[in-house]
N, CA, C and O atoms as a GROMACS GRO file, in nm:
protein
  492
    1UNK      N    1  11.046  15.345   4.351
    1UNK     CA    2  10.998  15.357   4.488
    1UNK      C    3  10.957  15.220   4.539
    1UNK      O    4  10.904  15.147   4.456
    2UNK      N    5  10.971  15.178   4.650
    2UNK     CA    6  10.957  15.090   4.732
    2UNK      C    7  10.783  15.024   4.721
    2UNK      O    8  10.746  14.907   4.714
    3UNK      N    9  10.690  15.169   4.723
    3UNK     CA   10  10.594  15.106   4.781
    3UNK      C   11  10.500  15.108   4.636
    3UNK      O   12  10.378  15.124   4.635
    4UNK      N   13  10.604  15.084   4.486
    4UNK     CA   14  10.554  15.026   4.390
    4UNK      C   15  10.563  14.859   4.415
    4UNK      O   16  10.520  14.778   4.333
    5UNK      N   17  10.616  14.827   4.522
    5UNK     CA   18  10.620  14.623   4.551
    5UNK      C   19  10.492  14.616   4.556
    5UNK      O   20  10.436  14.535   4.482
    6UNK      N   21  10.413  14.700   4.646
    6UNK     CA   22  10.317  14.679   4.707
    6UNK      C   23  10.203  14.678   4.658
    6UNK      O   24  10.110  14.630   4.723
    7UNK      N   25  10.183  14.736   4.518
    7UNK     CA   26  10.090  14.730   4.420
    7UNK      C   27  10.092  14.607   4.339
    7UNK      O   28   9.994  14.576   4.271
    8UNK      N   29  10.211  14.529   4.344
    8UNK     CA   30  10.234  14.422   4.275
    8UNK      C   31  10.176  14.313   4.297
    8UNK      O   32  10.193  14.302   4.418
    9UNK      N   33  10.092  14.184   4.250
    9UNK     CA   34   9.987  14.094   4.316
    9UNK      C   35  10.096  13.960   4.314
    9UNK      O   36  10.163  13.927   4.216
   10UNK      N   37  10.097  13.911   4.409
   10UNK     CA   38  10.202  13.775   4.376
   10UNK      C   39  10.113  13.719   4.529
   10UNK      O   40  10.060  13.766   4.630
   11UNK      N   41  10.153  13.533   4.434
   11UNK     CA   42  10.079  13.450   4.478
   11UNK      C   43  10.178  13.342   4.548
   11UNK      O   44  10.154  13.224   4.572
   12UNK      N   45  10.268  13.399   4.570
   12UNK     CA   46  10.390  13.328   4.635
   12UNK      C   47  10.456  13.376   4.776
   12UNK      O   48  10.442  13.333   4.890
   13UNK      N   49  10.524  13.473   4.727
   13UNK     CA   50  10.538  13.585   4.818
   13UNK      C   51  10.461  13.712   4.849
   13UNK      O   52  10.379  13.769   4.778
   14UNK      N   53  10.513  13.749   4.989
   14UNK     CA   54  10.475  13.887   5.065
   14UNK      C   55  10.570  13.946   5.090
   14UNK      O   56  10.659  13.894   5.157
   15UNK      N   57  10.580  14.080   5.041
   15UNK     CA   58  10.693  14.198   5.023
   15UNK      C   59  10.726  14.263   5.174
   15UNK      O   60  10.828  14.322   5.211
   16UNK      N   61  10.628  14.238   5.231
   16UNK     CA   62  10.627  14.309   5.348
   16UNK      C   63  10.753  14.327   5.428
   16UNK      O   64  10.786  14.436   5.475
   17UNK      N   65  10.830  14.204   5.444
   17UNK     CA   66  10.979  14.228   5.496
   17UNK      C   67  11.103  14.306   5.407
   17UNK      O   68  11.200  14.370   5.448
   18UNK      N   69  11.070  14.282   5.297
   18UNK     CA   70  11.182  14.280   5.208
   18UNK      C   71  11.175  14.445   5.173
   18UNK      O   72  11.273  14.512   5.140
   19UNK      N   73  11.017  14.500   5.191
   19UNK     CA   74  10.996  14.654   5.176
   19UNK      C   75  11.056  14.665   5.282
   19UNK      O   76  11.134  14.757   5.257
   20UNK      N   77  11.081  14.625   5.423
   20UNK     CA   78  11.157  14.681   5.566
   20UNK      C   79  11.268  14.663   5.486
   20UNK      O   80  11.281  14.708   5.372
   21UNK      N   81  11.305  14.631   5.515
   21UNK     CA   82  11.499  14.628   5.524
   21UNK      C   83  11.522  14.722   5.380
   21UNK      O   84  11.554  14.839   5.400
   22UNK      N   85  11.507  14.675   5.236
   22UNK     CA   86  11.550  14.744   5.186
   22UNK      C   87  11.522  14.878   5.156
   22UNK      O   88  11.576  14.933   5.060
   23UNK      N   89  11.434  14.939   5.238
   23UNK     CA   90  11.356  15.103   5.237
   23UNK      C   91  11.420  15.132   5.063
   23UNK      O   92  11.518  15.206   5.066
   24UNK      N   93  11.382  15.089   4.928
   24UNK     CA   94  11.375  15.098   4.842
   24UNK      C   95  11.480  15.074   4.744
   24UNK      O   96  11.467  15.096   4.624
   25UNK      N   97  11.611  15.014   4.814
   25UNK     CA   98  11.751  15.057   4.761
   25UNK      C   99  11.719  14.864   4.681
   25UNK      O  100  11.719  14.749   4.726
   26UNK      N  101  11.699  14.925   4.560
   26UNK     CA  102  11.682  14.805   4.416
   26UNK      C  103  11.787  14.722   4.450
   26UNK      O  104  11.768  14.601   4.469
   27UNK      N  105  11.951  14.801   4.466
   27UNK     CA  106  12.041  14.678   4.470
   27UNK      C  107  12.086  14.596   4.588
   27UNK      O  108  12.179  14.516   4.595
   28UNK      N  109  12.000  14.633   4.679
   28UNK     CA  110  11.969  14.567   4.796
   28UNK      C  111  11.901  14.455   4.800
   28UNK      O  112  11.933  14.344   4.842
   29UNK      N  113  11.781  14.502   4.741
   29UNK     CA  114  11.680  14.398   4.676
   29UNK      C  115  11.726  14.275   4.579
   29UNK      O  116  11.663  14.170   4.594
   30UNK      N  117  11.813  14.278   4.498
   30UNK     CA  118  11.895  14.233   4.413
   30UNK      C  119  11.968  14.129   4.475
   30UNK      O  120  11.968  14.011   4.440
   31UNK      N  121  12.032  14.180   4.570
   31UNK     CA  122  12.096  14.085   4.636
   31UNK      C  123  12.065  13.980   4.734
   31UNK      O  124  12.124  13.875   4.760
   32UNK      N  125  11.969  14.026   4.778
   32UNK     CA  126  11.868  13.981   4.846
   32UNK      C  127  11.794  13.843   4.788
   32UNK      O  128  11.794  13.731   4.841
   33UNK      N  129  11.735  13.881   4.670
   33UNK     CA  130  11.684  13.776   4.541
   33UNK      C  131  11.780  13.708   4.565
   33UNK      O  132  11.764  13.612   4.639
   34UNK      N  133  11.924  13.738   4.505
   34UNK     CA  134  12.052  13.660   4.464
   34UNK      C  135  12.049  13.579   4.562
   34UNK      O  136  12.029  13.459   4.539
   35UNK      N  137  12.066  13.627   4.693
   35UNK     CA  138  12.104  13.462   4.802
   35UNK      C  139  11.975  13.412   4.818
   35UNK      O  140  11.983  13.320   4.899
   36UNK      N  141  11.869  13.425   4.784
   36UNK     CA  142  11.757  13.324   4.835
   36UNK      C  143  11.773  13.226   4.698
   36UNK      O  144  11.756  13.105   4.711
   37UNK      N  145  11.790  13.256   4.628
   37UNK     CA  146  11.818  13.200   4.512
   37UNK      C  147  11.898  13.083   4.510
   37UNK      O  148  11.876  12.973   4.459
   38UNK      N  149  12.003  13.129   4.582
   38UNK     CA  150  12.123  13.040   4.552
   38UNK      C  151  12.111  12.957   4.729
   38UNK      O  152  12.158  12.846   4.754
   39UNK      N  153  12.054  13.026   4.808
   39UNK     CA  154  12.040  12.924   4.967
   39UNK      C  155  11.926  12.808   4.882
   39UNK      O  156  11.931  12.686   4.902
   40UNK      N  157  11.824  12.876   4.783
   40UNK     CA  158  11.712  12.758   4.737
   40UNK      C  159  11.785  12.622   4.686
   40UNK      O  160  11.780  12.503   4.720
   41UNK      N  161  11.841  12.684   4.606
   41UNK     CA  162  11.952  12.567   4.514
   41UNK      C  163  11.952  12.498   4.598
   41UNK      O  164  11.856  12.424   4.619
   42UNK      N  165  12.096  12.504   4.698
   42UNK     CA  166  12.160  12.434   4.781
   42UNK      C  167  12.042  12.398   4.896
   42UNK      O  168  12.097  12.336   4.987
   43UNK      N  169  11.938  12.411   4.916
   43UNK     CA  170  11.844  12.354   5.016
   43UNK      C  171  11.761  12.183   4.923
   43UNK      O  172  11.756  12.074   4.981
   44UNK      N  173  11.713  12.203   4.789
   44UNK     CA  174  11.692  12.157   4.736
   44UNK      C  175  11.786  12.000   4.697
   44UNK      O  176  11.756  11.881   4.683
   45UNK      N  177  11.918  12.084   4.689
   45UNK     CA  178  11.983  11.978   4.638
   45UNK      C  179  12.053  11.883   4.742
   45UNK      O  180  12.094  11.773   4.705
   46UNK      N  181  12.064  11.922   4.864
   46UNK     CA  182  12.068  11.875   4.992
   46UNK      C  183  11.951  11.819   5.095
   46UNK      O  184  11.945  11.787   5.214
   47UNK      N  185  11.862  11.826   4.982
   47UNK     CA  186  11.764  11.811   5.094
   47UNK      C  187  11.693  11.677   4.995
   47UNK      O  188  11.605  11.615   5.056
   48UNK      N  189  11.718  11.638   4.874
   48UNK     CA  190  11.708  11.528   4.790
   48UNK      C  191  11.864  11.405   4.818
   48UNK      O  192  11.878  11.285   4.792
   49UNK      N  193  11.929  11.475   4.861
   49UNK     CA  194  12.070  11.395   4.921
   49UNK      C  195  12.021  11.328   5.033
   49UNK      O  196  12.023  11.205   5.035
   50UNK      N  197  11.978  11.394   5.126
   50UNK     CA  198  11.975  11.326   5.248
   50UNK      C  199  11.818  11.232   5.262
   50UNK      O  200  11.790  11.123   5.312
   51UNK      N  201  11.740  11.336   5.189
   51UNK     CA  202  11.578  11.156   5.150
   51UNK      C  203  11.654  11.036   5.099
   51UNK      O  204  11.621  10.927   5.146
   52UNK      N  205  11.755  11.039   5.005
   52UNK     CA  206  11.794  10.949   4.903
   52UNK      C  207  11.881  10.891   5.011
   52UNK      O  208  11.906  10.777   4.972
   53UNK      N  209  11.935  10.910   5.117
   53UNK     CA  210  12.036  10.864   5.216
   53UNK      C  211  11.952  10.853   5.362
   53UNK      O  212  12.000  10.835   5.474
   54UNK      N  213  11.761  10.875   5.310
   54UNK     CA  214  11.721  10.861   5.440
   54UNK      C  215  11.794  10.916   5.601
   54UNK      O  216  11.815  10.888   5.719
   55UNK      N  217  11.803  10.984   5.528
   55UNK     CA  218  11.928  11.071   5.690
   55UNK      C  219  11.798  11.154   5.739
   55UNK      O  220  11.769  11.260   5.682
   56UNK      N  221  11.755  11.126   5.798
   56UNK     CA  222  11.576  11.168   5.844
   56UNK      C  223  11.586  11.306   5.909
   56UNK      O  224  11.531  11.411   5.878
   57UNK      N  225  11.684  11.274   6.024
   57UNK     CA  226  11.735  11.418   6.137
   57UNK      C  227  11.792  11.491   6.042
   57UNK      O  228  11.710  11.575   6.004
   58UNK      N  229  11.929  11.502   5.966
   58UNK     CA  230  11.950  11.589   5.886
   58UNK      C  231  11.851  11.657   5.824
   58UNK      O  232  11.861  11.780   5.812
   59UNK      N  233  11.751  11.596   5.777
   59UNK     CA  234  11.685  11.642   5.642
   59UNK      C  235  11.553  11.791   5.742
   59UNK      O  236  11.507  11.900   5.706
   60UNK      N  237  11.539  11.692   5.891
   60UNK     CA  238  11.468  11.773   5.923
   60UNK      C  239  11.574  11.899   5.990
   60UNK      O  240  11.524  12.005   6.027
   61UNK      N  241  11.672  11.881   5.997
   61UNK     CA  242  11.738  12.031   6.052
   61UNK      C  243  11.733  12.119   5.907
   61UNK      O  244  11.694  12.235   5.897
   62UNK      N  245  11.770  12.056   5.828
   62UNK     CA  246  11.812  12.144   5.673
   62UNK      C  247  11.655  12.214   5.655
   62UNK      O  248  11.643  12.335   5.634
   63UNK      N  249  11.557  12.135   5.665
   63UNK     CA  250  11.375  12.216   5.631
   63UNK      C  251  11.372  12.302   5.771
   63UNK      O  252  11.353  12.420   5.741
   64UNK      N  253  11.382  12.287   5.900
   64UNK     CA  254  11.439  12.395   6.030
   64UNK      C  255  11.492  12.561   5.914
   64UNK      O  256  11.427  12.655   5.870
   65UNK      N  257  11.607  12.529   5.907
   65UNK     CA  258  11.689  12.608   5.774
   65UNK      C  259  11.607  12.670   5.712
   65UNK      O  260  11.565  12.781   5.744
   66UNK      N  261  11.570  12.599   5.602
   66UNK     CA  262  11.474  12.612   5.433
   66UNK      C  263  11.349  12.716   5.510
   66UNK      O  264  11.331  12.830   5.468
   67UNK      N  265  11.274  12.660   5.620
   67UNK     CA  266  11.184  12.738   5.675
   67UNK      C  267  11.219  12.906   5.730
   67UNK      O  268  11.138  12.997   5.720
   68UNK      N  269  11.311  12.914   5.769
   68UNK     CA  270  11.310  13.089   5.751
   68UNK      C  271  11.387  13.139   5.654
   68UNK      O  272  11.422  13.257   5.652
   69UNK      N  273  11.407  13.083   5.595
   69UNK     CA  274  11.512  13.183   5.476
   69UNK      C  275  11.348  13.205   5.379
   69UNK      O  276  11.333  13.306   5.310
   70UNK      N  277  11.243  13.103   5.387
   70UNK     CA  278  11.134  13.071   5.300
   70UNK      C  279  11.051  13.171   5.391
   70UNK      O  280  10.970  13.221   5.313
   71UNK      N  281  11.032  13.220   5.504
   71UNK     CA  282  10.944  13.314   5.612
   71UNK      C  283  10.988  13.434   5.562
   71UNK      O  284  10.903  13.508   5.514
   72UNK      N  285  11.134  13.477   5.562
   72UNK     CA  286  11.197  13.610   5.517
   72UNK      C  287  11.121  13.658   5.362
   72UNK      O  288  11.070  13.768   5.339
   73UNK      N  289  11.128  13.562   5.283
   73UNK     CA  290  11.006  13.594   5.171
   73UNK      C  291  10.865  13.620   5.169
   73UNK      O  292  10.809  13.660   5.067
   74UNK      N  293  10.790  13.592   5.306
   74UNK     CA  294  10.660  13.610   5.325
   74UNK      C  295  10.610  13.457   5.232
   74UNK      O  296  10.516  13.447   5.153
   75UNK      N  297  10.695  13.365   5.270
   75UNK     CA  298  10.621  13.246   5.222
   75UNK      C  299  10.542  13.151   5.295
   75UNK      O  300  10.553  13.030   5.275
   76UNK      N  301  10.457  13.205   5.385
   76UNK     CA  302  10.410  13.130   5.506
   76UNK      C  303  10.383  13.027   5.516
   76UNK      O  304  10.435  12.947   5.593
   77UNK      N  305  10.252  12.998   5.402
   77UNK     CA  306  10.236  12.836   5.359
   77UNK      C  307  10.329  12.731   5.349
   77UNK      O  308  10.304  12.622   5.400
   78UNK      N  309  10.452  12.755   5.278
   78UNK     CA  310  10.524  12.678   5.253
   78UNK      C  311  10.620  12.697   5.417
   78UNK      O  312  10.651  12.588   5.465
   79UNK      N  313  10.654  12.790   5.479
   79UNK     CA  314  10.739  12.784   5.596
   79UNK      C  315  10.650  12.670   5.704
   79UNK      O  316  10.705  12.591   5.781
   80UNK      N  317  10.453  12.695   5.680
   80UNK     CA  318  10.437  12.603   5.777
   80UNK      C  319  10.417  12.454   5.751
   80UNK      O  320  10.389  12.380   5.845
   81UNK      N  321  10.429  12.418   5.653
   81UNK     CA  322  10.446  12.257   5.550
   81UNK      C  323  10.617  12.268   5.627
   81UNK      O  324  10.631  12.175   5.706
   82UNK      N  325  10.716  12.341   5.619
   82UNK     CA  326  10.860  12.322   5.623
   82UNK      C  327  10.861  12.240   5.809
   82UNK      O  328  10.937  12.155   5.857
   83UNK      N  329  10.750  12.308   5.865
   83UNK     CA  330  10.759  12.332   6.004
   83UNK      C  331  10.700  12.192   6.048
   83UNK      O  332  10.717  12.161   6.166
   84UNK      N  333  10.625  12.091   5.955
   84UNK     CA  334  10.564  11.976   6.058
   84UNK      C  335  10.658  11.870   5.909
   84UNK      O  336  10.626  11.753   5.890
   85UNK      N  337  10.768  11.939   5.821
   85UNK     CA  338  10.835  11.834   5.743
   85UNK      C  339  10.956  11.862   5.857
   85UNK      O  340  11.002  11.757   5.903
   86UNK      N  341  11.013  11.984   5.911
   86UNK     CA  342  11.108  11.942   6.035
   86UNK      C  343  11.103  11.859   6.122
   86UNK      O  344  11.192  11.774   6.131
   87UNK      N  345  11.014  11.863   6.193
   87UNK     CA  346  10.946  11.796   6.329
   87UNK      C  347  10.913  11.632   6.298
   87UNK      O  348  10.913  11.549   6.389
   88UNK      N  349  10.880  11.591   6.126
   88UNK     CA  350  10.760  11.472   6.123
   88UNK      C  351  10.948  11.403   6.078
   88UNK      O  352  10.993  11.308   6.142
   89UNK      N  353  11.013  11.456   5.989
   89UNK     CA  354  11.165  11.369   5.995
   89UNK      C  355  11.270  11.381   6.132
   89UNK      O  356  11.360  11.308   6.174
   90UNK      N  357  11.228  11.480   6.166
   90UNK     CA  358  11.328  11.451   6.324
   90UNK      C  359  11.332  11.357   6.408
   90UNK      O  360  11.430  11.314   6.469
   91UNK      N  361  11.180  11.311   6.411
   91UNK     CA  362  11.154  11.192   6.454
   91UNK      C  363  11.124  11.050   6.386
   91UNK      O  364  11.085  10.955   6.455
   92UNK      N  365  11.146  11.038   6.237
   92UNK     CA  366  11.132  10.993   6.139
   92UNK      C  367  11.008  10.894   6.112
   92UNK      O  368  10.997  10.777   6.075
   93UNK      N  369  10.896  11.028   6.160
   93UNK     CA  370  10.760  11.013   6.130
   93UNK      C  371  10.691  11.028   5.997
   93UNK      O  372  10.695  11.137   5.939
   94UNK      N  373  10.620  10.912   5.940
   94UNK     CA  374  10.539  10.932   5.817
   94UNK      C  375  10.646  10.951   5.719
   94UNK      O  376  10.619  11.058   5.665
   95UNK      N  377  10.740  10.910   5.673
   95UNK     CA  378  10.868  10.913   5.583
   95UNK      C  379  10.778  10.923   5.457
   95UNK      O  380  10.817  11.010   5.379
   96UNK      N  381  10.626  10.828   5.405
   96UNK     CA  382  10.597  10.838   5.304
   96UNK      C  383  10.612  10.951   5.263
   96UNK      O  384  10.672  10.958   5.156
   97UNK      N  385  10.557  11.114   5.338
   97UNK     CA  386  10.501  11.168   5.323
   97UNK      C  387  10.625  11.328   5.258
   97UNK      O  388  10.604  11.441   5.213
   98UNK      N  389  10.775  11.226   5.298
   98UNK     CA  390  10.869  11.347   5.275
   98UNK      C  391  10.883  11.371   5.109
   98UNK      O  392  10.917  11.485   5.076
   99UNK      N  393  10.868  11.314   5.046
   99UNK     CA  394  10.852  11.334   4.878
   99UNK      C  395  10.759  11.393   4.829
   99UNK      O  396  10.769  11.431   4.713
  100UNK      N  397  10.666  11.413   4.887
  100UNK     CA  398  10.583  11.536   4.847
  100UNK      C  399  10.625  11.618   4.897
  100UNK      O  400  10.627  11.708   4.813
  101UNK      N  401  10.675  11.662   5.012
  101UNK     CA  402  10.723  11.772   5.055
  101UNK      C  403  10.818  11.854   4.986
  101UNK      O  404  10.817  11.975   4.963
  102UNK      N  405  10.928  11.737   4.948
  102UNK     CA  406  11.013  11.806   4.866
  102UNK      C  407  10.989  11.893   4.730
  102UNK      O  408  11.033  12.002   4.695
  103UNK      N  409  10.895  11.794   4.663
  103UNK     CA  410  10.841  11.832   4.536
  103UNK      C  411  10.751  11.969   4.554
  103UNK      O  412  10.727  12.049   4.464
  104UNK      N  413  10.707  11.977   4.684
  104UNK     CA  414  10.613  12.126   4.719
  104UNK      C  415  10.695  12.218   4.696
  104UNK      O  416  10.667  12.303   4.611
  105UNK      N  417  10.861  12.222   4.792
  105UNK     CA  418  10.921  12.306   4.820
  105UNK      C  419  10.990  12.361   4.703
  105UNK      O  420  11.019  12.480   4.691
  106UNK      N  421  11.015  12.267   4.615
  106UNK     CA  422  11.071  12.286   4.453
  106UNK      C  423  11.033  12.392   4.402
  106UNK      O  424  11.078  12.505   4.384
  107UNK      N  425  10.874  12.294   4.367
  107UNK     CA  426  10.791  12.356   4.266
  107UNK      C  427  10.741  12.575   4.338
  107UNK      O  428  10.741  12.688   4.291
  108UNK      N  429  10.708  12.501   4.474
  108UNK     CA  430  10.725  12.634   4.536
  108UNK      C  431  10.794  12.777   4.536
  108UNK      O  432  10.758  12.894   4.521
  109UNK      N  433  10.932  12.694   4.568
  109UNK     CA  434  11.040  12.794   4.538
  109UNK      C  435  11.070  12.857   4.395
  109UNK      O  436  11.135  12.962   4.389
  110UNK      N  437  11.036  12.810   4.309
  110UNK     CA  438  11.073  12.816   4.183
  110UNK      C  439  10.982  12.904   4.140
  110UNK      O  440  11.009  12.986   4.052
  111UNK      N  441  10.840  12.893   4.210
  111UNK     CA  442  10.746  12.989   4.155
  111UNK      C  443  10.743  13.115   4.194
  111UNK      O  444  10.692  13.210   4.136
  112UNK      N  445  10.832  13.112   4.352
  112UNK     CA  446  10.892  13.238   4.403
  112UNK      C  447  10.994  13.288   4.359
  112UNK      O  448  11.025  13.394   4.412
  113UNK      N  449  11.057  13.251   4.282
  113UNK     CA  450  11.178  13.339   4.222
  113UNK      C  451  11.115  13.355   4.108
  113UNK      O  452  11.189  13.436   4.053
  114UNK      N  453  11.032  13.333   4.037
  114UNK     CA  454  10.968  13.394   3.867
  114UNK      C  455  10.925  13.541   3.973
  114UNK      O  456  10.964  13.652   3.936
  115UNK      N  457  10.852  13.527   4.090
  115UNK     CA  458  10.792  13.659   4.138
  115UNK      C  459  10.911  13.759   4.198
  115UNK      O  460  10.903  13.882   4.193
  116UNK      N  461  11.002  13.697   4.244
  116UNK     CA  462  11.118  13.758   4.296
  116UNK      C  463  11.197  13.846   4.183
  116UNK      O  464  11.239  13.959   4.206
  117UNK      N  465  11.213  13.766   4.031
  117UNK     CA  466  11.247  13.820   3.915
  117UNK      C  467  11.191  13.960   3.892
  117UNK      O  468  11.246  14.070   3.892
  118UNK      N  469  11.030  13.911   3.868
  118UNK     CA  470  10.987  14.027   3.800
  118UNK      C  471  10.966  14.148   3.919
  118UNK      O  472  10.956  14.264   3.878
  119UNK      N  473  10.959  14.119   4.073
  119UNK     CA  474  10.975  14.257   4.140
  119UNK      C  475  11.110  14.306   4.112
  119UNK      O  476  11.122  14.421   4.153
  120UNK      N  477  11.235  14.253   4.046
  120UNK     CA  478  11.346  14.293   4.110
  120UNK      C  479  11.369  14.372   3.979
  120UNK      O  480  11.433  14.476   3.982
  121UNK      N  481  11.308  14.313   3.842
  121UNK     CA  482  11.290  14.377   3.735
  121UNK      C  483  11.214  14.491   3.664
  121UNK      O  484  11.237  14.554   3.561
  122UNK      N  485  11.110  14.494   3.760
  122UNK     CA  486  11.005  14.589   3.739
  122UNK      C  487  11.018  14.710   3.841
  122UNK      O  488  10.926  14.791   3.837
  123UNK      N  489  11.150  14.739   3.961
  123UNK     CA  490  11.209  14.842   4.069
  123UNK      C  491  11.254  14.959   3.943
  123UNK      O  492  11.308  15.066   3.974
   0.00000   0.00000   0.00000
């Protein structure tokens, strides 16, 4: 059942969307995991391409990106860090400050898919 997510305590994500859409169907959920998973990858690894190539505007459209696929998880914190790392490289403001960002979004994401695992394992 669905609204066993909801008993679940996670410090990353909020189920709240992911209980909408998939009204309980596990391999919905599954798949669901699967592309955030694999959009994380490819956000990560594109988004260390373009710091390393200083491509400032790119990097802030790609965190634009990274920020709702990261909202659809109920990851707010990190969507609103995504939201002034869009805006602060668009204009290629405070550059020091994009390497921590990245390293947030990493370490972040990564801690959301251990939680993404075990809801998708424990359905």
């Amino acid at each position: 059942m669905i609204q066993d997510i909801t008993l679940m305590d996670f410090k990353y994500i909020k189920t709240d969307y992911l209980d909408m859409v998939t009204e309980g169907d596990k391999d919905l959920l599954k798949e669901l995991v699967d592309m955030f998973r694999e959009q994380v990858a490819e956000f990560n690894s594109a988004m260390k391409n373009l710091f390393d190539e200083r491509n400032y505007k790119a990097l802030g459209d790609l965190a634009h990106k990274a920020k709702s696929s990261v909202a659809i998880m109920g990851m707010d914190d990190l969507a609103e860090m995504l939201k002034k790392f869009e805006l602060d490289a668009r204009d290629g403001k405070d550059p020091e400050h994009y390497e921590s960002y990245l390293l947030r979004f990493e370490k972040d994401t990564r801690f959301a898919m251990a939680e993404l695992e075990s809801l998708v394992n424990n359905k």
